[in-house]
Residue, then its C-alpha position, 0 to 999 in steps of 0.5 A: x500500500x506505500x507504493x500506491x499511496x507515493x504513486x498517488x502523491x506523485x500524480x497529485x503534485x503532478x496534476x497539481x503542477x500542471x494546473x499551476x503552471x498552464x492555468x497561471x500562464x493562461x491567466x496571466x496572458x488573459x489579464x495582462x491582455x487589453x481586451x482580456x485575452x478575447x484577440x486569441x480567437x481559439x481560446x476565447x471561443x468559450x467567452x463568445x459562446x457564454x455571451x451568445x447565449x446570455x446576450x452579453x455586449x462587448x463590455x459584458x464580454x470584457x467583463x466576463x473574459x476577466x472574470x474567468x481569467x480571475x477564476x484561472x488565477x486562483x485555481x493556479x494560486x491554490x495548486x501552487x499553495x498545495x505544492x508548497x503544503x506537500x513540501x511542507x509535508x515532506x519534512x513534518x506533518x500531513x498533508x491538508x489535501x481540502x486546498x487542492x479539492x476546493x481548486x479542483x471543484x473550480x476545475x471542473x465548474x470551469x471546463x463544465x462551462x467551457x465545454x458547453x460552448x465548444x460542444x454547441x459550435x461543433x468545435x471538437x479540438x476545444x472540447x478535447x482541451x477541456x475534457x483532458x483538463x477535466x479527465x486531469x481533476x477527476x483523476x486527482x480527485x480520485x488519488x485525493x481520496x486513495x490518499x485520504x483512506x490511506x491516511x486513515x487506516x494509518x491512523x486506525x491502525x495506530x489508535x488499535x491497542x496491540x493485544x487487539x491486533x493478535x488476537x483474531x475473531x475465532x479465538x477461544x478466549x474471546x467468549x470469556 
């Protein structure tokens, strides 16, 4: 089972570190833009798409460009503060994976919403994009959970006295 769970671990940071990274960059270039990131046609298709069917203008476009670019920022602000409380976790102390589950909620809010549009305007690369990303939260939630049961049948096991764990469940003297 230790394996599984460094396996585990590494996948997680792994996923962790790609959301950091491509999402930060993403924001970055979404709010450092003028008009937020809607000149890269490719990847505003989601904004139009959103603002097409809620009759958005361009200030409400602008609006909600940046408001998604803000939403980017803090999904890769809370993966790197989860990549820092591992490595916290490597010298004392465990790990607080809640961090890392809050911002992969946000991940799957935010590919859900962006691949409505691309499945509307028949955009298959678009959606290919934001299923990977959705597959890459789901698969962390996943390990999220392998890790947390591992923790805690560490913890039971410990909280078990130690007569308790030679005896069996048929022994003679259990009925005494």
């Amino acid at each position: 089972m230790q394996r599984t769970s460094i396996a585990a671990v590494a996948m997680i940071v792994a996923i962790s570190l790609y959301f950091t990274l491509f999402w930060g960059y993403d924001a970055f270039r979404i709010l450092a833009s003028s008009s937020y990131g809607l000149e890269d046609v490719w990847r505003s298709q989601f904004i139009f798409g959103i603002g097409r069917l809620f009759g958005l203008g361009p200030i409400g476009l602008i609006k909600l460009a940046a408001f998604f670019g803000t939403l980017k920022l803090a999904v890769a602000c809370i993966c790197a503060v989860h990549i820092a409380d591992r490595v916290r976790c490597m010298i004392r102390g465990k790990p607080n994976s809640e961090i890392l589950e809050a911002g992969l909620i946000l991940v799957v809010l935010i590919s859900i919403i962006s691949v409505g549009p691309a499945a509307w305007s028949n955009s298959v690369g678009l959606m290919r994009e934001h299923a990977f990303q959705l597959l890459f939260a789901g698969l962390a939630v996943a390990l999220c959970i392998v890790e947390r049961n591992y923790l805690r049948s560490d913890a039971s096991a410990e909280t078990v006295p130690a007569t308790a764990r030679r005896t069996t469940w048929f022994s003679i003297g259990r009925w005494r």
